[in-house]
C-alpha positions as CSV (number, residue, x, y, z in Angstrom):
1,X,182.3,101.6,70.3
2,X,181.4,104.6,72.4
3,X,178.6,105.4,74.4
4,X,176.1,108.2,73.8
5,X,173.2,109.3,76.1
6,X,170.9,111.9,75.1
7,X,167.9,113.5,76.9
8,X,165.1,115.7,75.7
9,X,162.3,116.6,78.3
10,X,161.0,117.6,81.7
11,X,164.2,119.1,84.1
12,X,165.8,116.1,86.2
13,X,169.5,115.4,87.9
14,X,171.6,114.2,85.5
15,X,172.4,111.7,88.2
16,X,169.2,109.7,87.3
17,X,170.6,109.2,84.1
18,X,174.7,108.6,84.6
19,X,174.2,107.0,87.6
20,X,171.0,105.8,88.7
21,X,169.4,103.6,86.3
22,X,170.5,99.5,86.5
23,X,171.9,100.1,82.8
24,X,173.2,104.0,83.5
25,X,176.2,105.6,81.6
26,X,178.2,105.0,84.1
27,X,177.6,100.9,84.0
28,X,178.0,100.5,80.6
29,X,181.9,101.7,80.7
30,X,182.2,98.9,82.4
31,X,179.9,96.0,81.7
32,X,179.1,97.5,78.0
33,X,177.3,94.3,75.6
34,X,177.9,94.1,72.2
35,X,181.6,95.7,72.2
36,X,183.4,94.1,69.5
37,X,187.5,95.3,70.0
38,X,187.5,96.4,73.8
39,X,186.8,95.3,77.0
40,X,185.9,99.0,78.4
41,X,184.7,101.9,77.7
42,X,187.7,103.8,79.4
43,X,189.3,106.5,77.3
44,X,187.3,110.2,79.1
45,X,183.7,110.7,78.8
46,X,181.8,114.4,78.2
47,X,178.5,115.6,79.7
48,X,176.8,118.7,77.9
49,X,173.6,120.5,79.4
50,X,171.4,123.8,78.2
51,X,170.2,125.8,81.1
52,X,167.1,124.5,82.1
53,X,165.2,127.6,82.3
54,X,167.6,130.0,80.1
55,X,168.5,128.5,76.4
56,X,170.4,132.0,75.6
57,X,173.1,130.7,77.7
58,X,175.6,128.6,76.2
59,X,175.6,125.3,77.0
60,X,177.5,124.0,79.5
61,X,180.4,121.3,79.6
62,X,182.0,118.8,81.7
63,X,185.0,116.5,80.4
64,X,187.4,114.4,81.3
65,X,190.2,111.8,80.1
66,X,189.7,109.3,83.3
67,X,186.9,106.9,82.6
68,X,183.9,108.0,83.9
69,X,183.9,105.7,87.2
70,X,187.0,107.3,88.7
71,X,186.0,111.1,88.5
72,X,185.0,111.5,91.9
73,X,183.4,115.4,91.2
74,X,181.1,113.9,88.8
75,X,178.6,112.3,91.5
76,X,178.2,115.6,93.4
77,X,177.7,117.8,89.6
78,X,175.2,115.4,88.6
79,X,173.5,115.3,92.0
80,X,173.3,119.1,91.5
81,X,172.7,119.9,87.8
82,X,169.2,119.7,86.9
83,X,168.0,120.5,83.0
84,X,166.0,119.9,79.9
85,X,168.4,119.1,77.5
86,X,171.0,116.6,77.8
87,X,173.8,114.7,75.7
88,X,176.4,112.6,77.1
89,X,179.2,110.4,75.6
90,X,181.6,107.7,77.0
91,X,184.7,106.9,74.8
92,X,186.5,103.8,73.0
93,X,189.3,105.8,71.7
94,X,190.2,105.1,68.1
95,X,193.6,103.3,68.1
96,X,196.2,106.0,67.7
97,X,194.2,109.1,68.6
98,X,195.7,110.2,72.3
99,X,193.9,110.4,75.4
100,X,193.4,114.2,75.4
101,X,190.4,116.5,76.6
102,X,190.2,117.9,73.4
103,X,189.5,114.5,71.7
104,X,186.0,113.8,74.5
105,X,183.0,114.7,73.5
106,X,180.5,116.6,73.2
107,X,181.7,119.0,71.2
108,X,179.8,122.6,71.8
109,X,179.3,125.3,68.8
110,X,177.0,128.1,69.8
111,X,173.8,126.5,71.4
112,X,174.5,123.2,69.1
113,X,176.4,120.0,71.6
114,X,177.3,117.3,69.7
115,X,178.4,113.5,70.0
116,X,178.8,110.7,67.7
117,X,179.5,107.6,67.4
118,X,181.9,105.3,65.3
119,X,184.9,106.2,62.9
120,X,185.9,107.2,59.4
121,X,188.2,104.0,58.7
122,X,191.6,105.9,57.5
123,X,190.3,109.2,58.5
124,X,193.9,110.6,59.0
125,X,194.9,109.5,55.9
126,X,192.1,110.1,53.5
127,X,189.7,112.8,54.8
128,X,191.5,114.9,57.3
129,X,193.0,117.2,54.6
130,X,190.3,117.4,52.5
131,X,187.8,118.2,55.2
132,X,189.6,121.1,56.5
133,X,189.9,122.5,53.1
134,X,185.8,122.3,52.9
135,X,185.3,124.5,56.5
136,X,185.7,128.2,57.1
137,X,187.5,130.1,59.1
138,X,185.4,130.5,62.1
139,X,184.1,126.7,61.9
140,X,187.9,125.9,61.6
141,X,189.0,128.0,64.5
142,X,186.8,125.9,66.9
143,X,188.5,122.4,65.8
144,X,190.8,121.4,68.8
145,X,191.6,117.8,68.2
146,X,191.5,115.2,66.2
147,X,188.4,113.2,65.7
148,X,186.8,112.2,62.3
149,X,183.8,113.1,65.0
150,X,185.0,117.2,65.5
151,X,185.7,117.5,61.5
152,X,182.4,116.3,61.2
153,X,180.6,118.9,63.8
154,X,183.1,121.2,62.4
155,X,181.6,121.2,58.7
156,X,178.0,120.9,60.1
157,X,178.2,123.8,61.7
158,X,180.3,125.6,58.8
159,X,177.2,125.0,56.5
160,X,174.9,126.1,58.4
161,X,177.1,129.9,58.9
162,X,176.6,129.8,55.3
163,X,173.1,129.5,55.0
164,X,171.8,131.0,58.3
165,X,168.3,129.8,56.7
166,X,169.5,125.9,56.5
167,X,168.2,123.8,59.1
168,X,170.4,121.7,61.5
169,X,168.9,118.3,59.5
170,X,169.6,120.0,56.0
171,X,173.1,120.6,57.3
172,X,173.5,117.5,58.4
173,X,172.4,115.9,55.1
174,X,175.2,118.1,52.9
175,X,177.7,117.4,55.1
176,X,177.2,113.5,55.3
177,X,177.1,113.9,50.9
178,X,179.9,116.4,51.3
179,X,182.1,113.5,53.3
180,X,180.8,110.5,50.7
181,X,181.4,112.2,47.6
C-alpha cells in the first residue's frame, strides 16, 4: 500500500511534514503499520507543491525512484520550500510495473496534482485498452507510464476538457462510473 500525504492551509516547510513529525512520510516507508504484502514502502516517492503566493504558476514537482530515505537533496528542498498546498506519495510498486520516474506520483495536469492509492486488480489485462480508448488526445498525450493511478488522472482530467463547466468532484464521479461500468 502506498503512502499519501496531503496538505491544505497556512504556508509551512514541507520538512514539518516529510520529516519532522514522530509519524512523518519519511517514517512510514520504513516502519509503515498495517502493510499487508511488503515490508517497505521503497519503490520512489513524489512531492507536488502550488506556489504559495502565485497559484497561476504550475505546480511544482519533485520525484524520485530511490525510497524516500536515501535522497539526500530532499532534506535541504524541504527545508527550503515553503507553501499552501501540498500532496505527497510514497510507493509499494505493483508487482510487475518497473521502478521508473514516470510510474511515482503525483501526477501534475494543469494546476490539478494527483496521487492515489491502491490498484485495479488485472489492470493490464482488462482496463488498460479500454481506458485509453475513453481519453482524448490531449489527456492521452500527458500519460507517461503505466499505472491503473495515471489512466485514472488521465480520464479525470479528459472529462473535465470536455465540459470546462464540470467540477473536479463531478469528474471524478464519471470517471469512477466510466471505469465500473
Amino acid at each position: 500500500m502506498c503512502r499519501l500525504l496531503a496538505y491544505l492551509g497556512a504556508p509551512i516547510p514541507l520538512e514539518d511534514l516529510v520529516f519532522k513529525p514522530d509519524h512523518s512520510l519519511v517514517a512510514q516507508s520504513y516502519q509503515p503499520k498495517e502493510l499487508e504484502f511488503a515490508l517497505l514502502n521503497a519503490d520512489g516517492f513524489g512531492l507536488g507543491w502550488h506556489h504559495p503566493d502565485d497559484l497561476t504558476i504550475e505546480p511544482f514537482i519533485y520525484r524520485n525512484v530511490l525510497p524516500i530515505w536515501n535522497d539526500a537533496n530532499l532534506p535541504h528542498l524541504c527545508r527550503f520550500v515553503q507553501t499552501r498546498s501540498f500532496v505527497a506519495n510514497i510507493r509499494s510498486a505493483t508487482p510487475g510495473l518497473p521502478l521508473d520516474f514516470s510510474n511515482c506520483q503525483p501526477f501534475r495536469h494543469g494546476q490539478l496534482l494527483f496521487v492515489h492509492n491502491g490498484w485495479i486488480d488485472q489492470f493490464r489485462q482488462t482496463l488498460y485498452r479500454p481506458m485509453r480508448d475513453l481519453i482524448g488526445d490531449v489527456a492521452y498525450q500527458n500519460i507517461y507510464g503505466l499505472t491503473d493511478s495515471e489512466h485514472i488522472f488521465a480520464l479525470i482530467t479528459h472529462l473535465l476538457e470536455l465540459e470546462p463547466k464540470l467540477e473536479l468532484l463531478g469528474a471524478l464521479e464519471q470517471a469512477i462510473e466510466m471505469i465500473q461500468s
